[in-house]
C-alpha positions as semicolon CSV with decimal commas, in nm:
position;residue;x (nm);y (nm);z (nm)
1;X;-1,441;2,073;0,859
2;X;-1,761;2,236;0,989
3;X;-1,767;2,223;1,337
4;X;-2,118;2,060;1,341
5;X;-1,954;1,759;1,123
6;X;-1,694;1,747;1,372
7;X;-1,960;1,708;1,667
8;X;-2,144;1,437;1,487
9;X;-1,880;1,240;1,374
10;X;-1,799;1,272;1,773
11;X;-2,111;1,163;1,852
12;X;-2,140;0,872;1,583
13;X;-1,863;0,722;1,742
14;X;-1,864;0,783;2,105
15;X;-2,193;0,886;2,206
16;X;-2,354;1,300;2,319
17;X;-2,251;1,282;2,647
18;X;-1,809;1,132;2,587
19;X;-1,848;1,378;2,231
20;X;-1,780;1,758;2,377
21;X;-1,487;1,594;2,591
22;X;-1,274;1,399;2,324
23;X;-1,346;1,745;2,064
24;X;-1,161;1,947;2,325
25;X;-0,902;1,726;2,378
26;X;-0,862;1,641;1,989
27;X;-0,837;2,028;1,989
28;X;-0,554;2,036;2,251
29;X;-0,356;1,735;2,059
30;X;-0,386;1,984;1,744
31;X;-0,280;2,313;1,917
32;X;0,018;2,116;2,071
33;X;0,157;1,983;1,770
34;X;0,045;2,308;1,542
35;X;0,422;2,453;1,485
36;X;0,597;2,168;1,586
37;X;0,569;1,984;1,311
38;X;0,782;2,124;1,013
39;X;0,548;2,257;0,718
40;X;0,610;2,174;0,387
41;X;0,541;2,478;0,198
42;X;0,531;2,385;-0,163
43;X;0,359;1,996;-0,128
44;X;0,138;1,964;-0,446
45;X;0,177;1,643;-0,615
46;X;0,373;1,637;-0,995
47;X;0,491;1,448;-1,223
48;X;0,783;1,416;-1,089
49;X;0,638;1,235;-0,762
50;X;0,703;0,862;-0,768
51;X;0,743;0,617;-0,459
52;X;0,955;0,300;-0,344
53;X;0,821;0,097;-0,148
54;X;1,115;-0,034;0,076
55;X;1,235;-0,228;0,428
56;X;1,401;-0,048;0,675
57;X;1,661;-0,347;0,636
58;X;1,661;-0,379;0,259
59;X;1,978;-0,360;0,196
60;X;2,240;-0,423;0,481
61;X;2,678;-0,414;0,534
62;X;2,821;-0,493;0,880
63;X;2,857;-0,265;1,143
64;X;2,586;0,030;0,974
65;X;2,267;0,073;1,098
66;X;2,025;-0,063;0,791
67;X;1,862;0,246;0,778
68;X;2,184;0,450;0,703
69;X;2,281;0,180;0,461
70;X;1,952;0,214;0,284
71;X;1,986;0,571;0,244
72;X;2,311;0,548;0,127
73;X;2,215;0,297;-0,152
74;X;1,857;0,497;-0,237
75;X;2,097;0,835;-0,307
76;X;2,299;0,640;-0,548
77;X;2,070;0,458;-0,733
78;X;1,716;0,585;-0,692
79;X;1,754;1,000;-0,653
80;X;1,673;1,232;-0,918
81;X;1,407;0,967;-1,087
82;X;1,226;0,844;-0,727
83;X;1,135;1,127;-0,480
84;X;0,983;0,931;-0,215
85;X;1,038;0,643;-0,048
86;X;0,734;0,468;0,161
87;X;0,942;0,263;0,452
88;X;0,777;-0,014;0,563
89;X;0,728;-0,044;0,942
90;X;1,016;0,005;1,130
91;X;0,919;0,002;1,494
92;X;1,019;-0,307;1,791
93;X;0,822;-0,567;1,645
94;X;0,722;-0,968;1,707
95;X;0,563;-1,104;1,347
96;X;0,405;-1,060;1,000
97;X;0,738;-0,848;0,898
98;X;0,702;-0,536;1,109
99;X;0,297;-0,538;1,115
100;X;0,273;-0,663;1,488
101;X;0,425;-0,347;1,619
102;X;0,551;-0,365;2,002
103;X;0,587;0,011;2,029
104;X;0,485;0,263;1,802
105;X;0,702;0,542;1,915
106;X;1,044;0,384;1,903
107;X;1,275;0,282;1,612
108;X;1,362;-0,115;1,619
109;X;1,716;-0,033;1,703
110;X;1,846;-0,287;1,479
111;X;1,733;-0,025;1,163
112;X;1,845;0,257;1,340
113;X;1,666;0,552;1,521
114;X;1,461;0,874;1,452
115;X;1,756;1,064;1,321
116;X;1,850;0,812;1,083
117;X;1,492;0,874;0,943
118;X;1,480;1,227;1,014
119;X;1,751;1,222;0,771
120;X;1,628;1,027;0,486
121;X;1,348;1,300;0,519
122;X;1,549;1,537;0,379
123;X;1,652;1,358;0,067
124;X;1,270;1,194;0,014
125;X;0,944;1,234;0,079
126;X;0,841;0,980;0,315
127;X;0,568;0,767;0,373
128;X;0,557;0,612;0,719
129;X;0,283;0,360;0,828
130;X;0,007;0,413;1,058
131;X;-0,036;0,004;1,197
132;X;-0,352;0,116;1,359
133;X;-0,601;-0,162;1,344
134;X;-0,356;-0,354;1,580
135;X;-0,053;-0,382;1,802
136;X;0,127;-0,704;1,936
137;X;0,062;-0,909;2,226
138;X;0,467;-0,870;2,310
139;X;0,426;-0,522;2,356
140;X;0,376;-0,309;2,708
141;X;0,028;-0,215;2,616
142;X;-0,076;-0,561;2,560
143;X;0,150;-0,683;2,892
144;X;-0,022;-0,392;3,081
145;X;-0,377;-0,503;2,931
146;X;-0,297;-0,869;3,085
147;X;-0,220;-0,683;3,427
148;X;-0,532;-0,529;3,378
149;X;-0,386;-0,168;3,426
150;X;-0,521;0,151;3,343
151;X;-0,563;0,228;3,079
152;X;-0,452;-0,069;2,877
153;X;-0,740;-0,302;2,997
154;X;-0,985;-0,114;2,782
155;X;-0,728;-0,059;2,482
156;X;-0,808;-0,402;2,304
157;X;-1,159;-0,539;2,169
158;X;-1,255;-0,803;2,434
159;X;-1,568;-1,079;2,337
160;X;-1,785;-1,181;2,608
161;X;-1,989;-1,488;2,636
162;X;-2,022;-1,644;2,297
163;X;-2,212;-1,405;2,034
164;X;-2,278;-1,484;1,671
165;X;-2,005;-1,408;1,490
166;X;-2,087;-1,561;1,157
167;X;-2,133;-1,227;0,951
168;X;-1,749;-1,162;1,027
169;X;-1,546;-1,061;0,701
170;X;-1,178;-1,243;0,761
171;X;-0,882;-1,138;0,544
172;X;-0,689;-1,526;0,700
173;X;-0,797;-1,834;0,733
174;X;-0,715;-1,786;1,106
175;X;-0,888;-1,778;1,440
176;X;-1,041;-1,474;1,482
177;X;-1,027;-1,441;1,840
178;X;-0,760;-1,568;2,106
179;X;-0,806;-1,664;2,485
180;X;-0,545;-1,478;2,702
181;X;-0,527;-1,550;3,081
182;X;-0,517;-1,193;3,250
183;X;-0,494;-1,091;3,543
184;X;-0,923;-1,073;3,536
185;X;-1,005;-1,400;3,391
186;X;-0,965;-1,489;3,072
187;X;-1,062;-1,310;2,820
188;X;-1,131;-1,315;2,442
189;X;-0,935;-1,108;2,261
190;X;-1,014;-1,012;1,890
191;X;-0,709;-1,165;1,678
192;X;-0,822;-0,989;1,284
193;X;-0,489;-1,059;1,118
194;X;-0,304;-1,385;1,405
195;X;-0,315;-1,453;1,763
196;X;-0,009;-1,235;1,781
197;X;-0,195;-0,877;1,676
198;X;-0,441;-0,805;1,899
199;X;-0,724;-0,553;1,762
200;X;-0,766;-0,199;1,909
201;X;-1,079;-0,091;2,092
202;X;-1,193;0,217;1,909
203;X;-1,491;0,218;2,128
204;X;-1,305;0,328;2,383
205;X;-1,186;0,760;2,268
206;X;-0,882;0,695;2,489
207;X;-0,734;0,498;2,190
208;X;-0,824;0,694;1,947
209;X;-0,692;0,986;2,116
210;X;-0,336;0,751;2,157
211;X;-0,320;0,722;1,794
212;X;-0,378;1,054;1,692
213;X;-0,101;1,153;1,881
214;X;0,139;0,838;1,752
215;X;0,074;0,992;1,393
216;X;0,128;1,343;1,509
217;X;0,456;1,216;1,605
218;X;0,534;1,121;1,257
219;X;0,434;1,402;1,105
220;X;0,703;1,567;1,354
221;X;0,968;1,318;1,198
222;X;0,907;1,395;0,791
223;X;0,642;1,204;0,703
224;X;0,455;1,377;0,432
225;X;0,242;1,053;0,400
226;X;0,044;0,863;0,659
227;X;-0,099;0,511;0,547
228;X;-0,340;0,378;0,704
229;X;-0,231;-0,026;0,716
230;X;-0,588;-0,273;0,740
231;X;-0,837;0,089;0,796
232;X;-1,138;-0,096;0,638
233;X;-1,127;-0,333;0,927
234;X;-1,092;-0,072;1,220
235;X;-1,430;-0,045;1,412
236;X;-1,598;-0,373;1,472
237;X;-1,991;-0,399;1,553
238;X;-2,132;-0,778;1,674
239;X;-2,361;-0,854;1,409
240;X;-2,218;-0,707;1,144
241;X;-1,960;-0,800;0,862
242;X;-1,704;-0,555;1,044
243;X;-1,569;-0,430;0,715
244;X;-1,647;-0,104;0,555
245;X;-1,827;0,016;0,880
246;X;-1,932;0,373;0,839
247;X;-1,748;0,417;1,183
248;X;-1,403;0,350;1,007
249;X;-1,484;0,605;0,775
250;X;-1,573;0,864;1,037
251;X;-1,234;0,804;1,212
252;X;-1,062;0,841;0,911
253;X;-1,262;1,194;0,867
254;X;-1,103;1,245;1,198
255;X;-0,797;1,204;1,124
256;X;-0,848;1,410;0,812
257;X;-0,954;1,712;1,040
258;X;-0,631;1,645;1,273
259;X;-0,363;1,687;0,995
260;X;-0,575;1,960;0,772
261;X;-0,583;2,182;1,118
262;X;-0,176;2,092;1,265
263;X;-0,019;1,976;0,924
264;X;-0,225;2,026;0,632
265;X;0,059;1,921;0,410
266;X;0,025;1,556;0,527
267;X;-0,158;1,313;0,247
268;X;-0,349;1,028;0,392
269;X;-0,329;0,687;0,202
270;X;-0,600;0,426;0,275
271;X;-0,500;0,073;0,268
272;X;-0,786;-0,168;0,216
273;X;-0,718;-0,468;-0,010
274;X;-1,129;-0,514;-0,124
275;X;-1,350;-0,496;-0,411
276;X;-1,266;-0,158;-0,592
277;X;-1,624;-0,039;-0,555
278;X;-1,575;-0,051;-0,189
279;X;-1,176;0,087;-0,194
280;X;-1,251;0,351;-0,380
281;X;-1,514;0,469;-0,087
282;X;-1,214;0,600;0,083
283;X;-1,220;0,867;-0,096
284;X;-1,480;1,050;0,104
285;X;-1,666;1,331;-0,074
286;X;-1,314;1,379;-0,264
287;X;-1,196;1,599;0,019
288;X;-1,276;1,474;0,392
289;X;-1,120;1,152;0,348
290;X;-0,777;0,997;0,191
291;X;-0,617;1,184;-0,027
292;X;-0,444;0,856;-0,208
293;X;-0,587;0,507;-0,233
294;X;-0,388;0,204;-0,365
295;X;-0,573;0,110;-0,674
296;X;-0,524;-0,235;-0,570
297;X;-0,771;-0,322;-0,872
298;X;-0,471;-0,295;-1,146
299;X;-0,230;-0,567;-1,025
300;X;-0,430;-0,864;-1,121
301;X;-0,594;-0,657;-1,410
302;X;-0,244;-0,605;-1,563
303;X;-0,149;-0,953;-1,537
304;X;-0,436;-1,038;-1,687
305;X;-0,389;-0,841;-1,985
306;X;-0,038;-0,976;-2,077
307;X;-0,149;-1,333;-1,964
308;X;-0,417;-1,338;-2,214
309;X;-0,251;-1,083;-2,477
310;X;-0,595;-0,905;-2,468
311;X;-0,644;-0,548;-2,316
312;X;-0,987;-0,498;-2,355
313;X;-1,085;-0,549;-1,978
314;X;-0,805;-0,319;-1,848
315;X;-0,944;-0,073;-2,116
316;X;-1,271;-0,091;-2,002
317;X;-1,226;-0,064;-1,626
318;X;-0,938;0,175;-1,674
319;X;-1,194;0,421;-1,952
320;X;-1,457;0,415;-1,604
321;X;-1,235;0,547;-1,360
322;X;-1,321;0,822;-1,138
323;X;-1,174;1,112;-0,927
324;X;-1,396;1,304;-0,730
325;X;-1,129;1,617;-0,629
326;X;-0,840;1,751;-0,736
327;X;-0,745;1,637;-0,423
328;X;-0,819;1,298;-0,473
329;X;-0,603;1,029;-0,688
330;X;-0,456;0,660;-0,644
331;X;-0,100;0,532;-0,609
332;X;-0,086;0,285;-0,922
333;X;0,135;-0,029;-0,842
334;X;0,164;-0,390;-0,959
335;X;0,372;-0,523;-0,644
336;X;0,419;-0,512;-0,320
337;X;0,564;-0,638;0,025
338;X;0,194;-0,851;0,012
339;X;0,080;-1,055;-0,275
340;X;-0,134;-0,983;-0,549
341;X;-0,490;-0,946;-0,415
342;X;-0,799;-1,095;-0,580
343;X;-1,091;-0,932;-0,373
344;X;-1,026;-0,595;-0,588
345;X;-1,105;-0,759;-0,947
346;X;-1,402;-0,963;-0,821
347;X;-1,689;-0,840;-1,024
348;X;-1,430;-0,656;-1,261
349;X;-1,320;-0,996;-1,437
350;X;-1,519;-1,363;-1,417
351;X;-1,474;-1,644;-1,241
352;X;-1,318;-1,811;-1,490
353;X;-1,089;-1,527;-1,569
354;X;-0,965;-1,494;-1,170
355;X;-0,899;-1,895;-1,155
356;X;-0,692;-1,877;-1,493
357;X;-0,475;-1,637;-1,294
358;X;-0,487;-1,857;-1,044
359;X;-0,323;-2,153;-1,216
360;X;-0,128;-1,919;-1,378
361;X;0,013;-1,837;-1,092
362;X;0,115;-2,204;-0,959
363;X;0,224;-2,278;-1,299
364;X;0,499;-2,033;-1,259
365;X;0,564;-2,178;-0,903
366;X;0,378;-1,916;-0,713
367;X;0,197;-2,000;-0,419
368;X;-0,199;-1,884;-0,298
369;X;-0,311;-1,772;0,011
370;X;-0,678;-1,775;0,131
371;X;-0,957;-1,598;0,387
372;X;-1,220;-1,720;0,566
373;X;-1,570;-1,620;0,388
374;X;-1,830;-1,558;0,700
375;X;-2,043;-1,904;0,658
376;X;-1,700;-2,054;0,752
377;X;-1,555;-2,186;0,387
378;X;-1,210;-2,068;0,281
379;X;-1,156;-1,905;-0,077
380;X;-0,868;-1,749;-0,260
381;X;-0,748;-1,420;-0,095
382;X;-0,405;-1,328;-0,268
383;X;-0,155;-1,489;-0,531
384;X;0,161;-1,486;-0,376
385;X;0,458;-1,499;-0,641
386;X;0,704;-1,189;-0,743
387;X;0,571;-0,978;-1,052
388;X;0,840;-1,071;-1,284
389;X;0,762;-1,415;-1,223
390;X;0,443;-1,361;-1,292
391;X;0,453;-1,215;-1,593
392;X;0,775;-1,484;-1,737
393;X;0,739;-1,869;-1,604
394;X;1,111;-1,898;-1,455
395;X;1,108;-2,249;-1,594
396;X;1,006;-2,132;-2,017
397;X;1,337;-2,098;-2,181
398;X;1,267;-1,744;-2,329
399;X;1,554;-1,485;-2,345
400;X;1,608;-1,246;-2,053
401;X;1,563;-1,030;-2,308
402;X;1,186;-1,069;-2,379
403;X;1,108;-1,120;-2,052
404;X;1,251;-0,770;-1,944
405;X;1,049;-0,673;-2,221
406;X;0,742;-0,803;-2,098
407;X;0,788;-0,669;-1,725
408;X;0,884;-0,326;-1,834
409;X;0,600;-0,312;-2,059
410;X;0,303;-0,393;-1,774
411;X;0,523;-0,089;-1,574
412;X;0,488;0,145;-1,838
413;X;0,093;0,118;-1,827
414;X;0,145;0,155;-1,455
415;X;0,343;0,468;-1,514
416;X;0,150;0,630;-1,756
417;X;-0,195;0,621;-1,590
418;X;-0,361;0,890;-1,402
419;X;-0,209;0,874;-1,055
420;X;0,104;0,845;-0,831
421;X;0,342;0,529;-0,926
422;X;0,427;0,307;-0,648
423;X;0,726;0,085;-0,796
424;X;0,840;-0,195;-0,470
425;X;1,162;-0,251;-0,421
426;X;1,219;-0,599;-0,577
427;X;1,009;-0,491;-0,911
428;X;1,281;-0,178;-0,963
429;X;1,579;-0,402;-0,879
430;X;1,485;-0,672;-1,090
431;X;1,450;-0,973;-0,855
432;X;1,335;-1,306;-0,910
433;X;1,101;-1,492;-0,629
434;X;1,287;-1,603;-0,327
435;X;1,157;-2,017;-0,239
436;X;1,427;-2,020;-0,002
437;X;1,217;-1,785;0,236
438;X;0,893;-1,963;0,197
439;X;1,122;-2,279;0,288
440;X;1,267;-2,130;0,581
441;X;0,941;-1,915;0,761
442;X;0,677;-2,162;0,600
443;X;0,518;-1,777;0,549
444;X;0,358;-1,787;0,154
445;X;0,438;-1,388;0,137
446;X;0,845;-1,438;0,203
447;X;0,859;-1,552;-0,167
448;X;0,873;-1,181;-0,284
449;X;1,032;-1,062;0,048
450;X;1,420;-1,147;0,067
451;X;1,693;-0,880;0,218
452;X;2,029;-0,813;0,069
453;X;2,372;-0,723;0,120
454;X;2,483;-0,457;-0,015
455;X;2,780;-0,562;-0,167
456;X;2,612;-0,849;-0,329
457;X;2,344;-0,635;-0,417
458;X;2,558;-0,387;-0,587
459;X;2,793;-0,650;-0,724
460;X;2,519;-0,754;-0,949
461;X;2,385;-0,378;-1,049
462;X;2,722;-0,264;-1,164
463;X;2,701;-0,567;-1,418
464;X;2,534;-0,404;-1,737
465;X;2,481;-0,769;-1,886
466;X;2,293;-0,827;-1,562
467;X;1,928;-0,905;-1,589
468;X;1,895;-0,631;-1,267
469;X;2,105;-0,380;-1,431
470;X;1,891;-0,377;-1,749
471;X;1,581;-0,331;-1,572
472;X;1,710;-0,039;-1,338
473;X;1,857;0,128;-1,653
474;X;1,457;0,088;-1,823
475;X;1,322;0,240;-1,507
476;X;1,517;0,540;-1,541
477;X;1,435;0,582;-1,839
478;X;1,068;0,534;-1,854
479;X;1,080;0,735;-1,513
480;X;1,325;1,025;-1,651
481;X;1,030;1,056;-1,952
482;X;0,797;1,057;-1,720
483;X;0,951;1,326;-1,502
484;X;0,968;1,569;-1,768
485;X;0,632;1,602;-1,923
486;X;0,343;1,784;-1,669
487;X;0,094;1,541;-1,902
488;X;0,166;1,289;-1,648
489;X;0,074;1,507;-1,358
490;X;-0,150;1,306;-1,112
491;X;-0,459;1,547;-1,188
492;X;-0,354;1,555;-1,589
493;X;-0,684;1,409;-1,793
494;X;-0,715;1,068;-1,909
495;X;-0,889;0,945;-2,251
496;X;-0,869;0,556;-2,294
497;X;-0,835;0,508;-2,693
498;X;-0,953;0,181;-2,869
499;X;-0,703;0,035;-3,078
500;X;-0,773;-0,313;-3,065
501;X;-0,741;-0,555;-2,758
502;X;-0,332;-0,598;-2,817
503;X;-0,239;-0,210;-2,802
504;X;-0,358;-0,069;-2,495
505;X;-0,325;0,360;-2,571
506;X;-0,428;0,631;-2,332
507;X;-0,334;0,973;-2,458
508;X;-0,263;1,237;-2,139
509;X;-0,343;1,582;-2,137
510;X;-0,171;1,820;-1,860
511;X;-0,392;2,028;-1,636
512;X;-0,312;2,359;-1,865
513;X;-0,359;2,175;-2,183
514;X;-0,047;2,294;-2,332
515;X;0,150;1,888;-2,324
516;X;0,014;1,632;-2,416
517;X;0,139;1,250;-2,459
518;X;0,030;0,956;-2,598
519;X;0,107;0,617;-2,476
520;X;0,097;0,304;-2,667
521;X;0,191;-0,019;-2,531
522;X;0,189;-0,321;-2,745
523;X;0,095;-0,614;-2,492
524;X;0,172;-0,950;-2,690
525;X;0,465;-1,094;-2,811
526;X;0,392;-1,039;-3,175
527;X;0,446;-0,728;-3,389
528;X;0,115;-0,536;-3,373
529;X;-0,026;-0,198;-3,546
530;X;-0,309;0,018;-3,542
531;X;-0,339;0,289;-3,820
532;X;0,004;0,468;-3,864
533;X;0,152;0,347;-3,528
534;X;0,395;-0,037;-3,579
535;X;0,477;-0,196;-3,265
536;X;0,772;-0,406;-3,183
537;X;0,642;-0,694;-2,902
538;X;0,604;-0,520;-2,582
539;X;0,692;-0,203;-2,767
540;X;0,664;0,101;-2,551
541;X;0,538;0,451;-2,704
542;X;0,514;0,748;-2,545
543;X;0,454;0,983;-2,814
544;X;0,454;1,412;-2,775
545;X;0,134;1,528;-2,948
């Protein structure tokens, strides 16, 4: 980065006269943790790159720390066709599954501690989460803010008097801020996500300077990828919608020049769960911002496709995608720890077309979840229901068989697009949704969140009649094609074909030209062709040109 970009990204966020100050001290934080952190000499992404997206506590048996169990169970069933693993928080925490973090430099001693993931580093790429919009209320910096002790009383957004706050983009229908009696009055504290994640004060360098280092420290401990949890709702201005500010993305530029200069091997990975014209601003210029974005666009658009039987949409959004650097690309997934999100698709697919995967969605005994809209109504924010069930009502009396079928086939378009597969946990081991945790939290995102034993787990994967075992054996297969052709390198091109709206093709091309691959996927249950090529329904066909 030039160092007169530097200075006015400086001064964009903290003013001329606090800009010269932080830039030497950001320089300090950099020279400090420049040879500290262990370099990764040969980084570039392939085709062999892949990530689960795990708990710490996934999988658990008594008396092992879960994050020694989960390593355990990842080297047996996951190594040689997943490389990475992307291990959801696992700091002291007090909610929303690990995303109210209490301390961001510990390990919640119930997973483990930093050797346990120190060594999972060495058998995986690792992605470990920045949670840097927020940190609890249960946590010292919060308990020192109430004290009102330097320098915690300036580390969280306080409201005075009563401003206008109408413009305010809300991800929950929740409160956005939360009184707190401290030990200066009370205050109103911004509450983004629940009164029990209180939002950082970016106007204030000191924090950002706190976080920089807190990543730093990961970096120091494997990670190889930084995500950036809720970035798109980091700076807040009064008057404004607080979303998308150009602040956010200057921080994130920041934090671009931090890891380029001490540990350029790091990858940055935005998370914002928004409309994919405004995701896909993350990007930068292609090289001062994330590297990765979750293309959080494909999810619903998949469904959609095998909901409907017709591709043509997916096609059509998929034929327009763009990647401004060869540093650039997405992380393709169709679930995750959250639900399905419906701000990405919004302007990609009608009305009409979002509420039929709406009902959809409750027909198969998924749930919804909603945000607050800034003149104060309440519309649909996420579908919360486990892919498989999405894709297969679990009360239709199909065979396993078809519905494997059906589930392996959306993965297959995930896996053969342009970009770095994401595959969660519950999609590779074949799970089904879980009421029982909706029933016991009364939290609409537990349904495609429950934790296993191990022997259980296991009990049920060494079954090959097992509807898990069958899907794991489909992954590795899919995955160990996948693996083996540089056509599915992240930067290989991408040509959308038209071969009707129930065979959705893309042919590959590798970045030398010398492999190419294309991919067929018949999306209906019916038997389907399109000129020389017969599919079976949900036929895969990944075909060596």
């Amino acid at each position: 980065m030039e160092p007169v970009v530097f200075d006015k990204l400086l001064i964009t966020l903290f003013g001329p006269e606090c800009a010269k100050q932080v830039g030497s001290r950001i320089a300090d934080l950099v020279k400090y943790y420049r040879g500290r952190i262990p370099i990764q000499s040969e980084n570039s992404l392939t085709e062999k790159d892949s990530i689960l997206i795990t708990y710490g506590d996934q999988v658990k048996e008594y008396g092992t720390p879960h994050l020694r169990t989960l390593e355990k169970f990842c080297k047996k069933y996951i190594e040689g066709k997943v490389n990475s693993l992307h291990i959801l928080p696992f700091f002291p925490w007090s909610s929303d599954d690990g995303f109210s973090v209490k301390d961001f430099r510990q390990v919640d001693p119930a997973l483990g501690n930093w050797a346990d993931i120190d060594n999972l580093g060495r058998s995986f790429r690792l992605m470990i989460d920045g949670v840097i919009n927020h940190a609890s209320v249960q946590g010292e910096w919060f308990k020192a803010f109430l004290r009102n002790e330097k320098p915690y009383r300036d580390y969280f957004l306080v409201v005075n008097n009563d401003p206008n706050l109408s413009m305010v983009v809300r991800p929950r229908a929740l409160p956005l801020l939360t009184e707190f009696q401290t030990a200066a009055g009370l205050r109103k504290v911004w509450t983004t996500f629940s009164a029990d994640q209180a939002d950082l004060n970016y106007h204030n360098p000191e924090v950002l300077l706190e976080i920089m280092d807190i990543l730093l420290l990961y970096a120091k401990h494997g990670a190889q990828f930084i995500r950036l949890d809720a970035i798109a709702y980091l700076w807040k201005e009064i008057g404004t919608s607080c979303i998308n500010l150009p602040q956010a993305h200057a921080v994130i530029q920041l934090l671009r020049f931090v890891f380029d200069e001490a540990a350029p091997h790091i990858r940055l990975i935005t998370e914002t769960n928004i409309p994919h014209k405004d995701n896909i601003s993350y990007f930068g210029n292609g090289k001062n911002e994330a590297q990765l974005i979750y293309n959080f666009a494909l999810p619903p658009l998949i469904l959609h496709t095998f909901l409907t039987g017709n591709c043509r949409a997916l096609a059509k959004w998929a034929g327009n995608l763009e990647y401004p650097s060869s540093e650039a690309t997405f992380i393709n997934f169709l679930a995750s720890h959250d639900g399905i999100g419906l701000n990405p698709v919004r302007g990609i697919l009608s009305q009409k077309e979002i509420d039929y995967l709406i009902d959809q969605t409750k027909h198969h005994g998924g749930l919804i979840s909603y945000k607050e809209n800034p003149d104060g109504t309440s519309s649909f924010y996420e579908m919360n229901i486990n892919y498989f069930d999405a894709l297969s009502n679990p009360a239709c009396n199909e065979s396993d068989q078809l519905q494997i079928d059906r589930f392996m086939a959306a993965h297959a378009i995930m896996l053969s697009l342009r970009g770095v597969p994401g595959i969660y946990f519950h999609s590779f081991f074949g799970s089904r949704g879980w009421k029982e945790g909706v029933r016991l939290t009364h939290q609409n995102r537990q349904i495609n969140r429950q934790k296993f034993e191990r022997a259980e787990l296991e009990k049920e994967l060494n079954d090959p009649l097992s509807l898990r075992s069958q899907v794991v054996m489909r992954f590795n297969q899919l995955l160990g094609q996948r693996n083996g052709s540089s056509a599915f390198h992240p930067q290989a091109s991408q040509e959308i074909l038209d071969m009707g709206s129930h065979i959705f093709a893309v042919l590959r091309k590798s970045p030398d030209g010398r492999s190419s691959i294309l991919c067929l996927q018949n999306i209906t249950s019916q038997t389907r062709s399109s000129g020389k090529y017969i599919l079976q329904p949900y036929q895969t066909l990944w075909i060596e040109k």
